[in-house]
N, CA and C of each residue as an Amber inpcrd file, in Angstrom:
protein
   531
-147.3220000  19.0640000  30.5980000-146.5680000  19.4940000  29.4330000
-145.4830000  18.4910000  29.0790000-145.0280000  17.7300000  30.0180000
-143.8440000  16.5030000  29.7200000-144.1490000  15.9460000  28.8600000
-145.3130000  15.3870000  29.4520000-145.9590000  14.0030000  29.0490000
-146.3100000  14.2270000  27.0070000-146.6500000  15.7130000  27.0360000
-147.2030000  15.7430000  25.9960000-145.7480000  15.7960000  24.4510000
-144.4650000  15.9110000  25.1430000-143.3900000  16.0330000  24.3530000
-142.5620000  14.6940000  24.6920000-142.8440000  14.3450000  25.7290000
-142.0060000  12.9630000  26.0440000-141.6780000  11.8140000  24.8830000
-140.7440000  11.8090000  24.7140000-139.8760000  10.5350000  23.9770000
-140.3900000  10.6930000  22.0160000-140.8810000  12.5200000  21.9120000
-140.9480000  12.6340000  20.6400000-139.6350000  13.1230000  19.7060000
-139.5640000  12.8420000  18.8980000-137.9700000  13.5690000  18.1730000
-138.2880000  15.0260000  18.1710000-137.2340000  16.2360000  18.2820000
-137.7780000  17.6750000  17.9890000-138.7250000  17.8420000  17.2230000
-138.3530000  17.6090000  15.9110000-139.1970000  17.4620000  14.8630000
-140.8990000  17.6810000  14.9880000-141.0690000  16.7620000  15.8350000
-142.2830000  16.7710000  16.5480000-143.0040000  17.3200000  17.1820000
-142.3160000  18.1190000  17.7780000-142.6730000  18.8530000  19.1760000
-143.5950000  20.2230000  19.0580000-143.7350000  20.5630000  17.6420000
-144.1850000  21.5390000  17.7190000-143.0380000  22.9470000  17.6560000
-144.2090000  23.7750000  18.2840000-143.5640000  25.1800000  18.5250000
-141.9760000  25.3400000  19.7010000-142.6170000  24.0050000  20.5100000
-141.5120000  23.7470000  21.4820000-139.9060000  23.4750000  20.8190000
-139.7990000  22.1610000  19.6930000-138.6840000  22.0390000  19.2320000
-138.5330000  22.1950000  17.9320000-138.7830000  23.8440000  17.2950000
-138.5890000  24.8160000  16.7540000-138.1360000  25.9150000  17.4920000
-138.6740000  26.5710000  18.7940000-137.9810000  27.4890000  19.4560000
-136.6990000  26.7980000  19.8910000-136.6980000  25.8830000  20.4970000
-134.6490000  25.3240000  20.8060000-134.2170000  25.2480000  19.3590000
-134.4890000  24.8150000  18.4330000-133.7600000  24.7050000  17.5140000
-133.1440000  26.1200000  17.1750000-134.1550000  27.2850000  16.7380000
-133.7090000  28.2150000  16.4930000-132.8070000  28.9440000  17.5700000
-133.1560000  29.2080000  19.1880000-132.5680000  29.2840000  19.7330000
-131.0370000  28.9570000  20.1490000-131.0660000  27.5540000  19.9530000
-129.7170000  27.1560000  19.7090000-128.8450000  27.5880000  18.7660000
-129.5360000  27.6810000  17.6050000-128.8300000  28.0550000  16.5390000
-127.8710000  29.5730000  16.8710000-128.7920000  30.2350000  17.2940000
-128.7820000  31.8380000  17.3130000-127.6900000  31.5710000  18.5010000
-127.7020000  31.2100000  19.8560000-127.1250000  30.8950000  20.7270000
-125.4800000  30.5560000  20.5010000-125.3290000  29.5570000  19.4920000
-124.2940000  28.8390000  18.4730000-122.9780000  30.1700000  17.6880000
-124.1610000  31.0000000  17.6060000-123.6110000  32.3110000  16.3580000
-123.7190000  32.9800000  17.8320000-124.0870000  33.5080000  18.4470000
-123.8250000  34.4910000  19.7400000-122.3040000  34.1270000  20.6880000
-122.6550000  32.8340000  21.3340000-121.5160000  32.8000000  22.2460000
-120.1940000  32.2980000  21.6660000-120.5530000  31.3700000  20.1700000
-119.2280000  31.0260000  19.1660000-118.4250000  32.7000000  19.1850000
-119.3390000  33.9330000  18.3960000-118.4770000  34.7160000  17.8180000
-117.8810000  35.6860000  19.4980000-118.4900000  35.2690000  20.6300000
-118.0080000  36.3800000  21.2980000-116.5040000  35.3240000  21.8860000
-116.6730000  33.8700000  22.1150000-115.8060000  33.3940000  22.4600000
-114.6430000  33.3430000  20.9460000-115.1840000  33.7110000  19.9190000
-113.7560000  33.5480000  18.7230000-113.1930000  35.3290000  18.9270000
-113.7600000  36.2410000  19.5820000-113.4110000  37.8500000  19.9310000
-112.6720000  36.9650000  21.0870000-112.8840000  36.2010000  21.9680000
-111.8620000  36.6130000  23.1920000-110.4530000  35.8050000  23.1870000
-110.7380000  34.8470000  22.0760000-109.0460000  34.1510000  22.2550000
-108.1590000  35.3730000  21.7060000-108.6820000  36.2940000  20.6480000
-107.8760000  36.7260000  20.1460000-106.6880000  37.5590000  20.4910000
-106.8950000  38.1570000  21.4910000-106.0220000  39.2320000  22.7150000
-104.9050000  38.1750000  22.6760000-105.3150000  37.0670000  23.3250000
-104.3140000  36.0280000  23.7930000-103.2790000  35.6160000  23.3710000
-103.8540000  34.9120000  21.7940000-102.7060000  35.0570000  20.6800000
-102.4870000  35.9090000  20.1810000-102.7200000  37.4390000  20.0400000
-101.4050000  37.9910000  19.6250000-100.6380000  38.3030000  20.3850000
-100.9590000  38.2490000  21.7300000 -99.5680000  38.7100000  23.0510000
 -98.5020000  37.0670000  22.8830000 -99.2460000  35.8470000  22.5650000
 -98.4120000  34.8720000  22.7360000 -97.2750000  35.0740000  21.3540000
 -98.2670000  35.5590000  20.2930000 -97.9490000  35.9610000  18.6250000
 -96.5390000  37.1270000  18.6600000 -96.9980000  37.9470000  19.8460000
 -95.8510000  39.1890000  19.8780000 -94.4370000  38.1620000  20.6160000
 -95.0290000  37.4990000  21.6810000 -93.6900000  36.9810000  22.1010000
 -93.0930000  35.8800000  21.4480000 -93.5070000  35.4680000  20.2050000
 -92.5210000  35.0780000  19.2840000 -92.8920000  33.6800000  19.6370000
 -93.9350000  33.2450000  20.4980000 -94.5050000  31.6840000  20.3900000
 -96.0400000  31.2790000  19.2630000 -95.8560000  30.3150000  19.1870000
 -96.5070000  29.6290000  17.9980000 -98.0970000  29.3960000  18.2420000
 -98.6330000  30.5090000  17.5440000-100.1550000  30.2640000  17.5930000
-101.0420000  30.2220000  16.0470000-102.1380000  29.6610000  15.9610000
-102.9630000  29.5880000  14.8070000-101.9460000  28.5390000  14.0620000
-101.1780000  27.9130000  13.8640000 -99.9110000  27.2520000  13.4700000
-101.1290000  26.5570000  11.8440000-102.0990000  26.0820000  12.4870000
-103.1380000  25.1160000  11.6810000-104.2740000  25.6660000  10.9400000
-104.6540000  26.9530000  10.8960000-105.2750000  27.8380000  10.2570000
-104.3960000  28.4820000   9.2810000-103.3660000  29.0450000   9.4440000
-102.3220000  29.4000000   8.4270000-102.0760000  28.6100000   7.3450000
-102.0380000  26.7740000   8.2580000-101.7230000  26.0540000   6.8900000
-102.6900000  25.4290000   6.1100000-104.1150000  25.5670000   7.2240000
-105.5580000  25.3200000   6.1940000-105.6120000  26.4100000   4.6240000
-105.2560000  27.2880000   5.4450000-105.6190000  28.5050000   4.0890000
-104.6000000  28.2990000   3.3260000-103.5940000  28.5300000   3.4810000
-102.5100000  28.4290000   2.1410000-102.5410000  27.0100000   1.6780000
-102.9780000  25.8270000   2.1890000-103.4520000  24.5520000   1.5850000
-104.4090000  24.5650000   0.2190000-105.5280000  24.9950000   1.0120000
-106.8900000  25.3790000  -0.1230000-107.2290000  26.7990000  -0.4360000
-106.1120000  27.8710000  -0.1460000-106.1780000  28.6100000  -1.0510000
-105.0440000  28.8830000  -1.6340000-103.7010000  28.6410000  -1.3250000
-102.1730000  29.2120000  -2.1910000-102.0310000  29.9960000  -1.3440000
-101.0700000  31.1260000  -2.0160000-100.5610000  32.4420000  -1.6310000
-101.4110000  33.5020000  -1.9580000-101.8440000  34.2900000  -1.1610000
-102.6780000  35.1290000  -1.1650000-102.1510000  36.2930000  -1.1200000
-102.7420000  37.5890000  -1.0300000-101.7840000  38.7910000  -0.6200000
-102.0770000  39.2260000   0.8970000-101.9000000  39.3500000   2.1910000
-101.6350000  39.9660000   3.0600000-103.2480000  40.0270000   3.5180000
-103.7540000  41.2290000   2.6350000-105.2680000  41.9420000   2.9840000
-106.3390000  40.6400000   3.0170000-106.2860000  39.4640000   1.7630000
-106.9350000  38.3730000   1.5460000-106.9890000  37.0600000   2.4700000
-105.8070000  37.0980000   2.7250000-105.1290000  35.8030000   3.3480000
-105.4970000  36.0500000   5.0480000-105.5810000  37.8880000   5.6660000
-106.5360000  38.1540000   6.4120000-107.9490000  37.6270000   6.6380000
-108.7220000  38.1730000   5.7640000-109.7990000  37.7160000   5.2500000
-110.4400000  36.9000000   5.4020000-109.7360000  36.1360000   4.6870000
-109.7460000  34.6120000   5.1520000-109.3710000  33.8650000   6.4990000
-108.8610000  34.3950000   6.9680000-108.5750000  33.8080000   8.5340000
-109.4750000  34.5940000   9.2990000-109.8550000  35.5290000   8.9100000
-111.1950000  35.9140000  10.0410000-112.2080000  34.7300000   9.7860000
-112.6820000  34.9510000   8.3270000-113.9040000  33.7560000   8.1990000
-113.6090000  32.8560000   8.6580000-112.6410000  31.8620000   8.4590000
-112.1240000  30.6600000   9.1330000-112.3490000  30.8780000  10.8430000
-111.8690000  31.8890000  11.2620000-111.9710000  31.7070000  12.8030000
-113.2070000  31.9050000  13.2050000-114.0390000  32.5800000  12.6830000
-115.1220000  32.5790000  13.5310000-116.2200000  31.3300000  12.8630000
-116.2830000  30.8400000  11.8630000-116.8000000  29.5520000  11.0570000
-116.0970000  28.4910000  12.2540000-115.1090000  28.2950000  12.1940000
-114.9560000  27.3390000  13.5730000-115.2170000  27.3490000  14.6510000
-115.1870000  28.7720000  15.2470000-116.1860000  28.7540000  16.4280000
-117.2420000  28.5380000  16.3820000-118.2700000  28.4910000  15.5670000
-119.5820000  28.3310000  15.5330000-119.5150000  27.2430000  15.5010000
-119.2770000  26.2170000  14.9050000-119.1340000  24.7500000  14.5970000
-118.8180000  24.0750000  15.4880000-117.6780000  24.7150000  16.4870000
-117.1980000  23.7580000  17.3760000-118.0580000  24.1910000  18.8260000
-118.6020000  25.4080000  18.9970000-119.7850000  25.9120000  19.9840000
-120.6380000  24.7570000  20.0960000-121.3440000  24.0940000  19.0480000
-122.4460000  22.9250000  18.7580000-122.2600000  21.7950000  19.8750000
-121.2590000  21.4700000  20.2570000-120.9910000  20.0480000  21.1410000
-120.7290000  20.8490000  22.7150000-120.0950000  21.9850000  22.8210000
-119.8900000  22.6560000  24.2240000-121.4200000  22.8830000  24.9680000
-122.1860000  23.6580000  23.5480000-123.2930000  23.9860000  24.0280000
-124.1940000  22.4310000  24.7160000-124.5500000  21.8610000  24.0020000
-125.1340000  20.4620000  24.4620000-124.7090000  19.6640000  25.6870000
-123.2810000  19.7350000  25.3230000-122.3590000  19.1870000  27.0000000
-122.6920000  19.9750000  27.9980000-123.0830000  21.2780000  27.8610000
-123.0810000  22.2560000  29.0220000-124.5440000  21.9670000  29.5400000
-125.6880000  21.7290000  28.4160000-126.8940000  21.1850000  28.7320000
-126.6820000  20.0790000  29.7540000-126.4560000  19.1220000  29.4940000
-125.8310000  17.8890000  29.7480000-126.0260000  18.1120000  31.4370000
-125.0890000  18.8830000  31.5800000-123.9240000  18.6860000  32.2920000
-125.0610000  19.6630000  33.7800000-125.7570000  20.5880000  33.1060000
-125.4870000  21.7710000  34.0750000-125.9900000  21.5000000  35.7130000
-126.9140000  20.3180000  35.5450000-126.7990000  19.8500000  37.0560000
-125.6290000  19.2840000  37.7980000-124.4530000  18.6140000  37.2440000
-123.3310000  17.6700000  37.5510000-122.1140000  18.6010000  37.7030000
-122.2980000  19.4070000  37.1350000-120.8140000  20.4980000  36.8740000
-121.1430000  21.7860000  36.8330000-120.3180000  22.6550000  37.4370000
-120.3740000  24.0910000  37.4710000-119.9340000  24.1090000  35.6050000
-120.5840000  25.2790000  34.8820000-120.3290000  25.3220000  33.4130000
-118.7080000  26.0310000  33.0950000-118.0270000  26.6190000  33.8690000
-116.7810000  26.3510000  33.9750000-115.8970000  25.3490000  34.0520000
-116.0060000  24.4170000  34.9660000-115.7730000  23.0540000  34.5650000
-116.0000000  22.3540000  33.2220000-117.3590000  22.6790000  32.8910000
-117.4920000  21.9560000  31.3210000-116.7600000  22.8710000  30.6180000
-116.3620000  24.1980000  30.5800000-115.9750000  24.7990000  29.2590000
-114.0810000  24.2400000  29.6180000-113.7930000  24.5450000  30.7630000
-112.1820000  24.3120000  30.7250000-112.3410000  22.8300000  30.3620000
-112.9290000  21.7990000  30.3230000-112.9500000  20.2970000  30.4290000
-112.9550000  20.2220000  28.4450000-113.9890000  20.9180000  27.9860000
-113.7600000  20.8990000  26.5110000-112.8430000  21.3390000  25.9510000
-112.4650000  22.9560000  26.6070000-110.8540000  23.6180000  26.0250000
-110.0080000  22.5730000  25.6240000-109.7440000  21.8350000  26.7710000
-108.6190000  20.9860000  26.8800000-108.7170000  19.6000000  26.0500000
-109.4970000  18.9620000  25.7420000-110.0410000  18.3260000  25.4430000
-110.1510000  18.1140000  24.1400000-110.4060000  19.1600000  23.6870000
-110.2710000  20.0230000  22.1240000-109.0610000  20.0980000  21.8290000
-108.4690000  21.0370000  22.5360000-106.9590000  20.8880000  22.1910000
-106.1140000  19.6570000  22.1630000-106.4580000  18.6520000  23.1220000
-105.5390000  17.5020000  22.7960000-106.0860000  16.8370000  21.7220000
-107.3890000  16.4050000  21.7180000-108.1310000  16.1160000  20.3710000
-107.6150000  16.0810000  18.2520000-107.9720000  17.2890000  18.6350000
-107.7700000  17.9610000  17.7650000-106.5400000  18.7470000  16.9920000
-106.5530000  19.8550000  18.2170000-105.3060000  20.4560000  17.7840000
-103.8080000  19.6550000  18.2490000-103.3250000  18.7480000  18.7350000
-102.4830000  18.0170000  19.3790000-102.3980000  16.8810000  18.9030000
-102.6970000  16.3750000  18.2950000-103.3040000  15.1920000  17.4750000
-103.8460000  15.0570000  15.9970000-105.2220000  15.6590000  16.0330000
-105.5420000  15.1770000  14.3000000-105.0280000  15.8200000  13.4640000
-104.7910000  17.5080000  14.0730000-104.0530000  17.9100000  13.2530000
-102.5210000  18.0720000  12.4470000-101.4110000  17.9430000  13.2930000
-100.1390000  17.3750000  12.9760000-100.4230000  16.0440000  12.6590000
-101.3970000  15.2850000  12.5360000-100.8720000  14.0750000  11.8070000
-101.7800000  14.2220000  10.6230000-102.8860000  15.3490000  10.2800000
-103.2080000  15.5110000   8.9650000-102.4490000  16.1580000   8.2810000
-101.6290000  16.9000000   8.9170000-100.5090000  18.1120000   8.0970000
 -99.7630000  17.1350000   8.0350000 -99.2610000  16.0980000   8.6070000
 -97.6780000  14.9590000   8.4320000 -96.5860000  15.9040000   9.5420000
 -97.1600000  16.5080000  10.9690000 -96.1010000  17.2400000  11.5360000
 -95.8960000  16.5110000  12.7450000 -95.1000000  17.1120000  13.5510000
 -94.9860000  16.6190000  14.8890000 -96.1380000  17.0660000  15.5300000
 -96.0880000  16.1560000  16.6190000 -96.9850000  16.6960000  17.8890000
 -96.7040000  17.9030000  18.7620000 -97.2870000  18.7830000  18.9980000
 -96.5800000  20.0730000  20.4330000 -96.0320000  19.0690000  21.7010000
 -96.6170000  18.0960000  21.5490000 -96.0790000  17.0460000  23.1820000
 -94.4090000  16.5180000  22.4670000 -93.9660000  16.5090000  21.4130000
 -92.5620000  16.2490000  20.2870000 -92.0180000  17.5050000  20.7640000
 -92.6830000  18.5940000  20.3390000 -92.1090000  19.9540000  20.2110000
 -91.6840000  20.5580000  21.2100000 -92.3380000  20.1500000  22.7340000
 -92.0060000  20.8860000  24.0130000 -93.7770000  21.9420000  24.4230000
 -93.0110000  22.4980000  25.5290000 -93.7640000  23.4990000  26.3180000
 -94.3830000  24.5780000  25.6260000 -93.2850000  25.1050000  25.0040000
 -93.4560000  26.6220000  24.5720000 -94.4140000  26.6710000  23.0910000
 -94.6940000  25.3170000  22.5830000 -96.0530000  24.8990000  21.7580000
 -97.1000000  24.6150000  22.2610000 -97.4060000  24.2330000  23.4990000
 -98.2840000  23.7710000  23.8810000 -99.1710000  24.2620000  24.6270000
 -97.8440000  25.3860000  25.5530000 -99.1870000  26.2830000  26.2720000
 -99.8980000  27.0990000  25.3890000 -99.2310000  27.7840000  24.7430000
 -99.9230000  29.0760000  24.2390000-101.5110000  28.4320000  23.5120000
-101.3680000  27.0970000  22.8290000-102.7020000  26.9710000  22.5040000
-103.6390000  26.5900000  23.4420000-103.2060000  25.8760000  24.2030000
-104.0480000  24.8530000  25.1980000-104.6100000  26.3380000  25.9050000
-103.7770000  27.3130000  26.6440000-104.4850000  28.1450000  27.1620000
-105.7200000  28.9890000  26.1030000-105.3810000  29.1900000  24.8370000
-106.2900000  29.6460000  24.0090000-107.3310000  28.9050000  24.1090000
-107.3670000  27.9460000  24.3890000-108.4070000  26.8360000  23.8060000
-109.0210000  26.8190000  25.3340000-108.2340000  27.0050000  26.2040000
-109.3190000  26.9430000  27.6670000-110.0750000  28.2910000  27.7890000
-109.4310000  29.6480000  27.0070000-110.2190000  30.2700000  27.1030000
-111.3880000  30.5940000  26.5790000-111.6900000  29.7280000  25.0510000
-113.2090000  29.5060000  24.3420000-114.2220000  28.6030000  25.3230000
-113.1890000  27.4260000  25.9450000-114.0720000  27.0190000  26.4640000
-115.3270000  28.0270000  27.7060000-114.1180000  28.5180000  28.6140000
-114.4280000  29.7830000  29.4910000-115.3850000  30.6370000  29.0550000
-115.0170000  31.0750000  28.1740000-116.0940000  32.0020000  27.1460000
-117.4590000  31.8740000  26.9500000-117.6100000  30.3500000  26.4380000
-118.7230000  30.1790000  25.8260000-119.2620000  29.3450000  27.1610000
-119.1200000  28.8420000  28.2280000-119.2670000  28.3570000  29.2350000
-120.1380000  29.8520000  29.9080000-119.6480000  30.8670000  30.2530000
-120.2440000  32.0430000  30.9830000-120.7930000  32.6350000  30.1290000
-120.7900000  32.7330000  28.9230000-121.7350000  33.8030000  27.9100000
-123.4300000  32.9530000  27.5020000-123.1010000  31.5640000  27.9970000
-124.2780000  31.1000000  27.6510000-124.9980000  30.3430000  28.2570000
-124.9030000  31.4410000  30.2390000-125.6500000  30.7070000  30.5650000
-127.1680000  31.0510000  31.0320000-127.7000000  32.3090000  30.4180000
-128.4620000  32.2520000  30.1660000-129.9520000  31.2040000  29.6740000
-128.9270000  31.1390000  28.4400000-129.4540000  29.9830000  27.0830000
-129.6550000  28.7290000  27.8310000-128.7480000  28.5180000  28.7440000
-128.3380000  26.9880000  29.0460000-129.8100000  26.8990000  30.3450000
-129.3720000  28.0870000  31.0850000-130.7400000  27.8560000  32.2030000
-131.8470000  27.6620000  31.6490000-132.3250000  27.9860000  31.1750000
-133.9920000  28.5110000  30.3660000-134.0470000  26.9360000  29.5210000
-132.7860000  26.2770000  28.8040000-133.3310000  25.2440000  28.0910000
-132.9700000  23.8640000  29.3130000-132.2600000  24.2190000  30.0310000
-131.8630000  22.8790000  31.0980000-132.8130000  22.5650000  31.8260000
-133.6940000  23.1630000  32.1630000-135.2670000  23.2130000  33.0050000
-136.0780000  22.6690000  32.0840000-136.1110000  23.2070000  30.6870000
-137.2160000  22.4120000  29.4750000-136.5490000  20.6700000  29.3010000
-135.4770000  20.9010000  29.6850000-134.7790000  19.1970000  28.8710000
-135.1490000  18.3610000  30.5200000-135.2750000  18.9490000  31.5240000
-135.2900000  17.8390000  32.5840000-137.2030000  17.8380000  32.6660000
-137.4180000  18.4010000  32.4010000-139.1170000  18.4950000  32.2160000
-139.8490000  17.6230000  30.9630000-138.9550000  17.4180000  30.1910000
-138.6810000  16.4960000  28.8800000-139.5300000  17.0270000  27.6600000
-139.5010000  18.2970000  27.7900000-139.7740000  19.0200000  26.8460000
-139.3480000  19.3120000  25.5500000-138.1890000  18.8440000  25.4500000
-137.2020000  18.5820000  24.5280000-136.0200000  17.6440000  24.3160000
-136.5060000  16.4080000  25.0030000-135.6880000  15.4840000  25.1430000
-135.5580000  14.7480000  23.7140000
């Protein structure tokens, strides 16, 4: 069965790379939306104690949409949060492929959390907004996300490893390489 998928693009593969594709996909929308349900606890206890979370979603939406009313501007930050989890699921999931002989998938998800967060949230974003960095700002900016962000990784690291076993056996078999 290797031999017969070996060194073809998915595309190719048949029924084989059509089921990962879709799989993944579905996989993508499964462990994205359960890991965008579990940061949420997090930040609002960090949200109640009066430290700084979502800081960059607040100012995506009132960027490209204005002032909204309350119920809308909700709304909109649900779609936004879970649209980014799905999106950003895409590279965890693959790394976790990657990875799952070399690293326990805890390791890969806290290794992306963090990773992400300095990336991204620590970086591209205060300098696309024109703000400071949380590493400018101190501590009390930095944990509350970084721990948010280790816990998607966490999340989607244990919710998918199912997915990850079943396709990590097809990718070393080169079934879908």
């Amino acid at each position: 069965m290797s031999e017969q998928y070996a060194r073809k693009p998915l595309a190719a593969q048949g029924d084989a790379g059509r089921r990962f594709v879709t799989d993944f996909i579905r996989e993508m929308f499964r462990s994205g939306s359960i890991a965008a349900l579990a940061m949420i606890p997090f930040g609002l206890v960090f949200f109640a104690l009066g430290l700084r979370v979502n800081e960059y979603g607040i100012k995506f939406i009132q960027t490209f949409f204005g002032d909204q009313p309350p119920g809308v501007r909700f709304g909109f930050f649900v779609i936004e949060h879970f649209v980014i989890s799905w999106s950003v699921s895409m590279p965890l999931l693959l790394a976790l492929l990657v990875t799952r002989r070399r690293l326990p998938a805890i390791v890969t998800g806290l290794a992306y959390g963090a990773g992400f967060y300095v990336l991204i949230n620590s970086l591209a974003l205060p300098w696309a907004f024109g703000d400071p960095t949380p590493w400018q700002l101190g501590v009390k900016v930095i944990y509350p996300s970084l721990i948010i962000h280790l816990i998607y990784g966490i999340a989607i690291a244990l919710t998918s490893k199912p997915f990850i076993s079943r396709y990590a056996n097809h990718l070393e078999a080169g079934a879908i390489a």
